[in-house]
C-alpha angles and dihedrals in degrees: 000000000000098000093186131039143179119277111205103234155145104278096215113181097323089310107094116209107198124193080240092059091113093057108111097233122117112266119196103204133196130221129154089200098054095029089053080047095056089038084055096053103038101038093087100041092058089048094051087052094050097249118130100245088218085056088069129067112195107198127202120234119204092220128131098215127092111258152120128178134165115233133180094017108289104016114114123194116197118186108220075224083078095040102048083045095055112101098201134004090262091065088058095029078061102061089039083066093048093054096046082051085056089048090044100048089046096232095147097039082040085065099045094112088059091049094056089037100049116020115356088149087056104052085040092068098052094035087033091092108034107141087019084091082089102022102070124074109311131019105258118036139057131156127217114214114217124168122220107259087041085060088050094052093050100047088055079044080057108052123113122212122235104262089050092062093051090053092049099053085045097059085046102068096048087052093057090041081050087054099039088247130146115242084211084096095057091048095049088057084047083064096051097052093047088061090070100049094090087060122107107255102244080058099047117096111255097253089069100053090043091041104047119211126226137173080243100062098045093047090050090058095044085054093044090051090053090064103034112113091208089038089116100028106111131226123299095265084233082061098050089045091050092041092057095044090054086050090048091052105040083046091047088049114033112029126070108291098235089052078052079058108046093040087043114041133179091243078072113085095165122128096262093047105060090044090060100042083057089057094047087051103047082044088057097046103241109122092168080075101029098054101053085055092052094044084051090059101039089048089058098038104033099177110034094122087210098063085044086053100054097043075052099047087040088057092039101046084046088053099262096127096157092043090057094042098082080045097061094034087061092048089055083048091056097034108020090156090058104104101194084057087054094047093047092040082048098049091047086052098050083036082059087058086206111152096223090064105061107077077048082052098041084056096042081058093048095055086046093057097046093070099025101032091163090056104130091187092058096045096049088053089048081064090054090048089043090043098055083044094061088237091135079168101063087033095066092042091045078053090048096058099039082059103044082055089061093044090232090145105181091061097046089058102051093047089044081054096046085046095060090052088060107048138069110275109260098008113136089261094052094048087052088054093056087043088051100051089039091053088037086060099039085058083046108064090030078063094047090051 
């Protein structure tokens, strides 16, 4: 069963807005911008807990509601509701905590014997696709398709007891002491969350009703604010700026475009503002009003590589493909380890169709794939590359591995086959291609079971 699939949409910075962003599926989205945010702020957290920061993927969620849980082990799944609730980057920086408590203390990987006992199907069609966020169709955008009864399942998979969560709480405060943070942040979020509590359960957000919420915990964090040494130290001022840019963005994007407006006037000429206000434009579309507030915002921060992707995502997505490609040039040259700026660099050079881009393109997708081997999207657009080249070779494995990505394991096979027939007999991509049918039919016949 394909438990995520492509939604055709607008590809906007790296966040993708779809007609269909109402629709109440789970979306996984993908932003260098956000996702570098969230790095900034968890990454020591997860040092300070002895974890290796590269050991843990942290996935956005378009939900509206506030939540966050960790599933599979490391794997930590973070709704933009939460993201757009959160006031200032300690509330967040506080459930990031809690949920590094939950990875650290092993209270999901503790239960994997449950999962596979109980409802393996379950936790597979929301954990099926990790990492297929960005290996199906477009960078940006990809939907998991739960039913109704499955959601149900998982959410009871989810929940935490009560000692956990106390645990939990408990190994966050040390994280944010470890970090000379306050816990304020954490208890604040604590408030909000109470104030759901006198909702019926069908209207709570979900973290509630997976993180339950006792008098016990929340005594046990206003104590914990009153001893803290950093309990009244605010936020890092880079923190503040980058937390109200994310919600900027997830607000311009992702909310209805006159609520962009009215949270986001023109009286306002802030920063944020007038990032959101680009993103409602171009949404619209309307780029004779969306340009001039990019431009703003380029002319006065030259080289931030995320305003130069989204004036190059705006030209590109309206067809001016020669226009976006200095834009996102400039945004590799800032951030050449961002995968997501390679891969989008790499798609306007092949969209060119000039002959002199493609070896450029071919090493933009390389860099890509080193970090993100399992990107369909790049290697789909390594077969262009390969195809225009004459390589039928590299295409067909190119081919092969776009479709391992997707799992779509028939097709893997044949082109890994088709591949061998083209290259040189024990040459590394001839050896992949044998990897890639023999782990095509290994996936296969665990299917058929």
């Amino acid at each position: 069963m394909k438990v995520l699939r492509l939604i055709v949409a607008l590809t906007l910075a790296g966040l993708v807005w779809s007609p269909l962003a109402e629709a109440q599926e789970r979306r996984l989205i993908r932003d260098a911008e956000i996702e570098g945010i969230i790095r900034t702020y968890s990454t020591p957290l997860f040092q300070a807990a002895g974890l290796n920061p590269q050991d843990i993927d942290v996935y956005l969620v378009q939900d509206k509601s506030l939540n966050a849980f960790v599933a599979g082990g490391q794997n930590m799944f973070i709704h933009t509701g939460l993201l757009m609730r959160s006031e200032d980057p300690l509330q967040l920086i506080g459930v990031i905590a809690h949920e590094t408590g939950h990875i650290a203390g092993g209270h999901i990987a503790g239960r994997i014997d449950e999962f596979k006992s109980t409802q393996k199907q379950v936790l597979a069609s929301y954990l099926l696709g990790l990492g297929a966020a960005i290996a199906t169709g477009q960078p940006g955008l990809a939907v998991a398709i739960i039913s109704g009864g499955q959601d149900i399942a998982l959410k009871g998979l989810l929940t935490y007891n009560r000692s956990q969560e106390q645990a939990a709480d408990q190994a966050a405060v040390k994280l944010l002491a470890a970090t000379q943070q306050s816990p304020r942040g954490l208890l604040q979020f604590m408030d909000i969350l109470g104030d759901q509590e006198i909702l019926l359960s069908s209207n709570q957000d979900p973290y509630l009703r997976t993180h339950p919420l006792t008098r016990e915990r929340v005594a046990f964090l206003e104590d914990q604010v009153r001893k803290s040494r950093y309990a009244d130290d605010p936020p890092r001022p880079e923190f503040v700026a980058m937390h109200r840019r994310m919600k900027a963005k997830l607000i311009g994007f992702l909310e209805p475009i006159n609520r962009v407006f009215r949270t986001y006037p023109e009286s306002d000429n802030s920063v944020e503002s007038r990032y959101a206000r680009a993103v409602a434009h171009y949404r619209r579309p309307d780029l004779a009003r969306a340009l001039p507030l990019i431009n703003s915002l380029i002319e006065e921060q030259p080289k931030d590589p995320f305003f130069l992707e989204l004036r190059g995502q705006m030209l590109y997505e309206n067809g001016r493909v020669a226009e976006a490609l200095p834009d996102y040039q400039a945004a590799v040259d800032l951030r050449p380890d961002s995968s997501q700026l390679t891969l989008a660099l790499a798609r306007a050079q092949i969209e060119l169709n000039d002959p002199a881009l493609i070896d450029p393109a071919l090493g933009h997708l390389r860099a890509t794939l080193d970090k993100e081997p399992g990107n369909g999207a790049a290697w789909r657009l390594a077969a262009i590359a390969h195809g225009r080249k004459g390589d039928t070779g590299m295409t067909a494995l190119s081919l092969a591995e776009a479709a391992l990505a997707r799992r779509e394991l028939e097709q893997a096979k044949n082109q890994a086959r088709r591949a061998q027939k083209l290259l040189a007999t024990g040459s590394p991509g001839w050896l992949r291609a044998q990897d890639i049918e023999n782990l095509a039919d290994q996936l296969s016949k665990k299917q058929d079971e």
